[in-house]
C-alpha positions in Angstrom: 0.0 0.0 0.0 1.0 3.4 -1.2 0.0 6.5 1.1 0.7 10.2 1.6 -0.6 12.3 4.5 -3.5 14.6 3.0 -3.0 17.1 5.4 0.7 17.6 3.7 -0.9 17.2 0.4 -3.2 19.7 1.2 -0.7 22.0 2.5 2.0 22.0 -0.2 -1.1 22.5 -3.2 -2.1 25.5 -1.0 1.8 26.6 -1.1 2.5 26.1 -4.7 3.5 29.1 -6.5 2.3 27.6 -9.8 -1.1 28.1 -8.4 -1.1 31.6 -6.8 -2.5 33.5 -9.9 -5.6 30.9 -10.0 -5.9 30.4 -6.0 -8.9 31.7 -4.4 -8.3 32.0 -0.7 -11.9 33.2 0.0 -15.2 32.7 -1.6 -16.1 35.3 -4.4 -18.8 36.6 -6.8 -18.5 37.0 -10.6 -20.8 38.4 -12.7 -21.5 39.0 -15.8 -22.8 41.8 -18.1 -26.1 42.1 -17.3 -25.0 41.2 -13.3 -26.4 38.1 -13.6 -24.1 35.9 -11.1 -21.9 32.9 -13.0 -21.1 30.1 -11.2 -17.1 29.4 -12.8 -15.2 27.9 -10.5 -16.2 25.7 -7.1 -15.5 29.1 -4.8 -18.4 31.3 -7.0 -20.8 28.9 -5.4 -23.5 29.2 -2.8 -22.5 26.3 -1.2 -18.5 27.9 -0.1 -20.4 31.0 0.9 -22.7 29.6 3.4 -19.7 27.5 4.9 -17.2 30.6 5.0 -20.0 32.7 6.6 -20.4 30.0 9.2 -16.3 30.0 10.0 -16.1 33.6 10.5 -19.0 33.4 12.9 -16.8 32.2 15.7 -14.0 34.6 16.3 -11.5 32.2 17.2 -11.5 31.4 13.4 -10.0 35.0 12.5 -7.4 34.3 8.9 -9.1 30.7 8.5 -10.2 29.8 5.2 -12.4 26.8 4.0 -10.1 24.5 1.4 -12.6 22.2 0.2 -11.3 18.8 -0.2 -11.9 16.5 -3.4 -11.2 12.6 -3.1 -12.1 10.3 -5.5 -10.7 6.6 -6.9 -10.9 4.7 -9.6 -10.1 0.7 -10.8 -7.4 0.0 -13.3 -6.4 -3.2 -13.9 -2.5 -4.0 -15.0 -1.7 -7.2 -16.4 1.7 -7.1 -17.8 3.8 -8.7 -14.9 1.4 -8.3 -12.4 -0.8 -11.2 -12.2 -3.9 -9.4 -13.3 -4.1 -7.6 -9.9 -6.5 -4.8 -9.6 -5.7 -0.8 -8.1 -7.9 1.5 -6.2 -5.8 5.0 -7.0 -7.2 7.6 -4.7 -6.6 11.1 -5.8 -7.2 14.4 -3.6 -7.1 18.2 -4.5 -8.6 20.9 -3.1 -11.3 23.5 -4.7 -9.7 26.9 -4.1 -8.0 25.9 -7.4 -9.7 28.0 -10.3 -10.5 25.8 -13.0 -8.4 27.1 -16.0 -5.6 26.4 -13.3 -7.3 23.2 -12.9 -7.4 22.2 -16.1 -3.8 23.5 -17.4 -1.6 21.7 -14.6 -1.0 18.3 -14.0 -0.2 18.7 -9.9 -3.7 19.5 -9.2 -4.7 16.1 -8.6 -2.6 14.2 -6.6 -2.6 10.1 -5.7 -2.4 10.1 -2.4 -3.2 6.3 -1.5 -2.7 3.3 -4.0 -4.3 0.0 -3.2 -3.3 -3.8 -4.9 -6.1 -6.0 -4.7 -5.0 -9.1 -6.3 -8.1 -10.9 -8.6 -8.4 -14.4 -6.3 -8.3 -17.8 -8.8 -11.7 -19.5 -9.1 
């Protein structure tokens, strides 16, 4: 088994300078033209504001941000030299990460656990 501490994960994406034009620290409104709101980017939503609103309600929280976490997995199978054994990749990032950032860079989205499950003989 394969892991890395999410909380250091977490912490070096928020560090990264290839992300600081694209970061959003706090939640934020965009509008457009006829200032109609556009939901762009996770931190234009309703959703952030309501949980960054909460935060600040409790004044212990003063320079906290939320950093919404992503996880997600996925099944690949290798069979060259591996016996047919099946992985569980999990993968982590965090949502202060403005999409065209997202979408441009390949450190956004980071394994953080990798599981072997070997296929049992039947």
């Amino acid at each position: 088994m394969y892991y890395c501490d999410p909380d250091t994960v977490i912490r070096q994406m928020h560090k990264n300078p290839d992300f600081a034009d694209g970061f959003d620290p706090v939640p934020r409104h965009k509008f457009d033209k006829k200032d109609q709101q556009i939901f762009s980017d996770f931190m234009t939503g309703n959703w952030v504001w309501r949980k960054a609103n909460k935060i600040a309600e409790n004044p212990n929280n003063k320079g906290a941000m939320p950093i919404p976490v992503i996880a997600g997995s996925d099944k690949t199978t290798v069979s060259v030299g591996t016996g047919q054994n099946e992985y569980y990749p999990l993968y982590l990032s965090i949502r202060n990460i403005q999409n065209r950032v997202r979408r441009a860079h390949q450190n956004v989205l980071v394994p953080i656990a990798f599981l072997a499950i070997p296929k049992s003989g039947r």
